[in-house]
C-alpha positions as CSV (number, residue, x, y, z in Angstrom):
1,X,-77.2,-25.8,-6.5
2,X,-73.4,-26.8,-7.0
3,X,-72.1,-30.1,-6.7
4,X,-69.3,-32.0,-7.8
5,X,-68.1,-28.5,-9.9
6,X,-71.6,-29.1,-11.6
7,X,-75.0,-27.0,-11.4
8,X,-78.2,-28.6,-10.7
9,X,-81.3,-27.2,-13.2
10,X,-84.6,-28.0,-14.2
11,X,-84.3,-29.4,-17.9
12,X,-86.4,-28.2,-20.8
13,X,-88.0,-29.8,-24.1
14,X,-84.8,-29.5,-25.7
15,X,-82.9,-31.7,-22.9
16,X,-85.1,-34.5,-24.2
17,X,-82.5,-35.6,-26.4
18,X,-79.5,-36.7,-23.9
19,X,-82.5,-37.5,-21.6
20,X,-83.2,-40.2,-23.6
21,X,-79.2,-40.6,-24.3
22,X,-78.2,-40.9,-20.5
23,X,-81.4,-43.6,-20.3
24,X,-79.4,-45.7,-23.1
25,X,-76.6,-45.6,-21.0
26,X,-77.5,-46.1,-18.1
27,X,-79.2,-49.4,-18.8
28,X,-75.8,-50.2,-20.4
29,X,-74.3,-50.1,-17.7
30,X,-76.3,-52.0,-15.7
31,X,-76.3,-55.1,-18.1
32,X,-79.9,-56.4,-17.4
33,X,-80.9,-55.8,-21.3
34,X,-79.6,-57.1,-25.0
35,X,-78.1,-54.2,-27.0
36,X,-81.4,-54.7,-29.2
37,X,-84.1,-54.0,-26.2
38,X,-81.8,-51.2,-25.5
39,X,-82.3,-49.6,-28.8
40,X,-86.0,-50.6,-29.3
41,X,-86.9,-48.8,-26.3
42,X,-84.9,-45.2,-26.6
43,X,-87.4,-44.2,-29.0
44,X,-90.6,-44.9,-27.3
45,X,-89.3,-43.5,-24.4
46,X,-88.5,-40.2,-25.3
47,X,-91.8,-40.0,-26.7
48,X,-93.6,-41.5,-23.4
49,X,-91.6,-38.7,-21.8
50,X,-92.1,-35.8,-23.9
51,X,-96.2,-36.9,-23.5
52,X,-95.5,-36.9,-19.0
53,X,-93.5,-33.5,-19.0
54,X,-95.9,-31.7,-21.4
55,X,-99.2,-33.3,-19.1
56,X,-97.2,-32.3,-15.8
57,X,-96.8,-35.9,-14.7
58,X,-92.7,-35.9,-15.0
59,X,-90.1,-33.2,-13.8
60,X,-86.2,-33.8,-14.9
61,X,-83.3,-31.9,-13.5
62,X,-79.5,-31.8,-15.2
63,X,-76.2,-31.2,-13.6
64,X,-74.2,-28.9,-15.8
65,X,-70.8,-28.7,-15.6
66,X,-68.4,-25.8,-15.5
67,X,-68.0,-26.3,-19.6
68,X,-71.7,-26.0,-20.0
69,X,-71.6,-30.2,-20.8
70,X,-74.8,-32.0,-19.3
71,X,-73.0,-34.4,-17.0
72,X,-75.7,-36.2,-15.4
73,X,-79.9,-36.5,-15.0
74,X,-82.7,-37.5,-13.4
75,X,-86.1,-38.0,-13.3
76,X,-89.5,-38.3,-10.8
77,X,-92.9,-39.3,-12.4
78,X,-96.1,-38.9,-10.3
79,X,-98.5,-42.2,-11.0
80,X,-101.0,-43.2,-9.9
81,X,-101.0,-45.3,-6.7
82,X,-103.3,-47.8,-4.7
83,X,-103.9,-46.1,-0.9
84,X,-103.2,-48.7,1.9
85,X,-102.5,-48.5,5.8
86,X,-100.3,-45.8,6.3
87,X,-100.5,-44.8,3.2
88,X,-104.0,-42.7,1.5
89,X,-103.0,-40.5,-1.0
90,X,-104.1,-42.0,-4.8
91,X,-100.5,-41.1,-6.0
92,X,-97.0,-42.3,-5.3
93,X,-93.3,-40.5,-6.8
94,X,-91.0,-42.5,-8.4
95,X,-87.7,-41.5,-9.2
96,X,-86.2,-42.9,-12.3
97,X,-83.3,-42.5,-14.7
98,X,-81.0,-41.4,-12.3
99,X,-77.5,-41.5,-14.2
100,X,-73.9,-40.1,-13.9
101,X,-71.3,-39.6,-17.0
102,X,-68.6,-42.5,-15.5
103,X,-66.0,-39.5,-15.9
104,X,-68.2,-37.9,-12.9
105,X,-69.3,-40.2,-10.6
106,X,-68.3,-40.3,-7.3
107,X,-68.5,-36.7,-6.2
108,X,-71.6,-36.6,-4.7
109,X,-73.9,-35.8,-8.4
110,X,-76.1,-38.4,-8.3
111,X,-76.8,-37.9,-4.6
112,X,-77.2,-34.4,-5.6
113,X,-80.0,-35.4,-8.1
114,X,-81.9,-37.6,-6.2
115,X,-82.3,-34.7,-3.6
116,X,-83.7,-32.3,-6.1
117,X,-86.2,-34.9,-6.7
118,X,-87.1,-35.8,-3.3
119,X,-86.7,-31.9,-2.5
120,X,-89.5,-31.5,-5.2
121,X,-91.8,-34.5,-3.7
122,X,-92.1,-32.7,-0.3
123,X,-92.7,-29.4,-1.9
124,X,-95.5,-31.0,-3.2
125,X,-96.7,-32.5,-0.1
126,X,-95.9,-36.4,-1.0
127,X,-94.5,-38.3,1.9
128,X,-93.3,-41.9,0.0
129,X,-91.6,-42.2,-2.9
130,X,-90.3,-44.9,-4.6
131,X,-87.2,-46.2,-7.1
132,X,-85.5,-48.7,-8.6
133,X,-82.4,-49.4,-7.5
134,X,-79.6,-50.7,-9.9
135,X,-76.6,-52.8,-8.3
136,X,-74.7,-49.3,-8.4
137,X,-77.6,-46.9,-6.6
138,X,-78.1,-49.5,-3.9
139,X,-76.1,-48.6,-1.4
140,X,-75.9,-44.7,-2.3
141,X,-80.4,-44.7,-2.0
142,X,-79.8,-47.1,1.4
143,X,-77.5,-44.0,2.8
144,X,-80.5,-41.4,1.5
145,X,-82.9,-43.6,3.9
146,X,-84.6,-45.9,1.5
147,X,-86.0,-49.1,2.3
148,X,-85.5,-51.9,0.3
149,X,-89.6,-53.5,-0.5
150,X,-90.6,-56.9,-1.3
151,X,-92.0,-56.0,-4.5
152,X,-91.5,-58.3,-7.6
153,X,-92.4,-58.7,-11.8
154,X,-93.5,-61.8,-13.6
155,X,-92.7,-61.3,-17.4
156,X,-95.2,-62.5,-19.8
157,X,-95.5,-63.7,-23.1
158,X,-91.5,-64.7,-23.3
């Protein structure tokens, strides 16, 4: 798939690397985190991705562009979910680390990402999915048809 000048592929254990790199920046970018949590966490999660990709839990996909340069990435995770009304299957997708080089954005590759996850979800028969929206995805996932939910986090121990 072309978007933006850029391909769309499937990334492979050696993509872990600027995985883990475009995570960094994208919580940089959205300024919720110290430079130190930032940091800290790069390491475990590359590991707790490595772990989901090799058990089959996570897929990532890329967007290459014309140089070969990995612009832009993005992630869905299938976890485990609690059934409710409407909703009886034991696992829910959730699509994470979307992120764009700032150099690229606006032509349509983040977009482009999100569909190859979604895309992947109803190949596999899901019919929810969920994100996290930053400040900057907000109005691009509200466009895609997602719903903004009630759901909230209590911190402990700080």
């Amino acid at each position: 798939m072309n978007e933006g000048n850029s391909t769309l592929l499937a990334t492979g254990n050696d993509d872990l690397e600027i995985l883990a790199e475009h995570r960094r920046e994208m919580w940089i970018d959205i300024g919720s985190h110290s430079n130190d949590e930032i940091e800290e966490h790069v390491p475990s999660y590359k590991k707790w991705l490595e772990e989901n990709i090799a058990k089959g839990n996570a897929f990532c996909f890329k967007a290459v562009d014309e140089a070969s340069q990995i612009i832009g990435s993005a992630c869905v995770l299938f976890r485990n979910d609690v059934p409710g009304p409407g909703h009886t299957a034991t696992s829910v997708p959730l699509i994470f680390s979307v992120y764009v080089r700032n150099n690229c954005r606006r032509m349509g590759i983040g977009s482009a990402l999100t569909k190859k996850c979604i895309d992947l979800c109803v190949e596999k028969g899901y019919t929810r999915i969920t994100l996290h929206a930053s400040p900057f995805g907000l109005p691009i996932y509200k466009k895609m048809g997602f719903k903004p939910t009630s759901e909230m986090r209590l911190t402990l121990g700080k």
